[in-house]
Residue, then its C-alpha position, 0 to 999 in steps of 0.5 A: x207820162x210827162x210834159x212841160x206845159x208852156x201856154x193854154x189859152x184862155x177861153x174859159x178858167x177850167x180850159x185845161x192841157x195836159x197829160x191823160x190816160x184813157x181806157x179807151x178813146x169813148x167819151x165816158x172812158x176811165x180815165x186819170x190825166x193832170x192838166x193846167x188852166x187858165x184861171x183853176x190853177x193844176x188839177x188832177x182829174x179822174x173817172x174810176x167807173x165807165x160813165x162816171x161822175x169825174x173827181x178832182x183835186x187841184x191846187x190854185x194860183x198856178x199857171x203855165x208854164x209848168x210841168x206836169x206828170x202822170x204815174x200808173x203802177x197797176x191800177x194805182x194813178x199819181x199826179x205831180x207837177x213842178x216849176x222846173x222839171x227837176x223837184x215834183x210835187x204830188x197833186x193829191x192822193x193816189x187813186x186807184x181805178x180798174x183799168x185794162x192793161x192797154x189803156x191809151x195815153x197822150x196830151x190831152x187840151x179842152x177849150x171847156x166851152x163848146x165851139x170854141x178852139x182851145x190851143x195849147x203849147x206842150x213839149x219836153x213830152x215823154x212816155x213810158x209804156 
């Protein structure tokens, strides 16, 4: 899955948009997904078991807009982001987490601070199944 991430609004410098892939919708779900912040730079962020601690890899200094993108081979997730859409850069390794076949993927955009809305400006999103 890719997507161009134009904005994200600052409520907080770990709010974060992007792009993620989800073993189900449950709030503890496995998960892998690529986001850009605020004030945190990109980063790649995952949970390899159901109710897991969450791991992260980032690179700072960056901020919208960027493009950010997503791989799944098998179990085995990617992570990469570029300036132009053209020339991808790899955030991290690949990890590999045990995820059923009919996993969800979508955007994904979190104000990173309760009761405050985050907004977020994405286009250019394509996915391929």
């Amino acid at each position: 899955m890719v997507a161009k991430v134009l904005s994200v609004a600052d409520t907080n410098p770990w709010a974060k948009a992007g792009v993620m892939i989800r073993e189900t919708t449950a709030a503890d779900s496995r998960n892998a997904a690529i986001f850009v912040t605020p004030g945190s730079g990109i980063a790649f962020q995952w949970r390899s078991t159901t109710g897991g601690a969450s791991s992260n890899a980032q690179v700072t200094g960056l901020v919208a807009p960027y493009w950010v993108k997503l791989t799944r081979t098998k179990n085995s997730f990617t992570a990469y982001y570029s300036p132009d859409g053209a020339t991808w850069t790899q955030l991290g390794s690949s990890t590999t987490i045990s995820m059923a076949n009919s996993a969800k993927m979508g955007m994904a955009v979190t104000s990173h601070n309760n009761g405050v809305l985050c907004t977020a400006t994405m286009n250019n999103v394509t996915a391929t199944p």
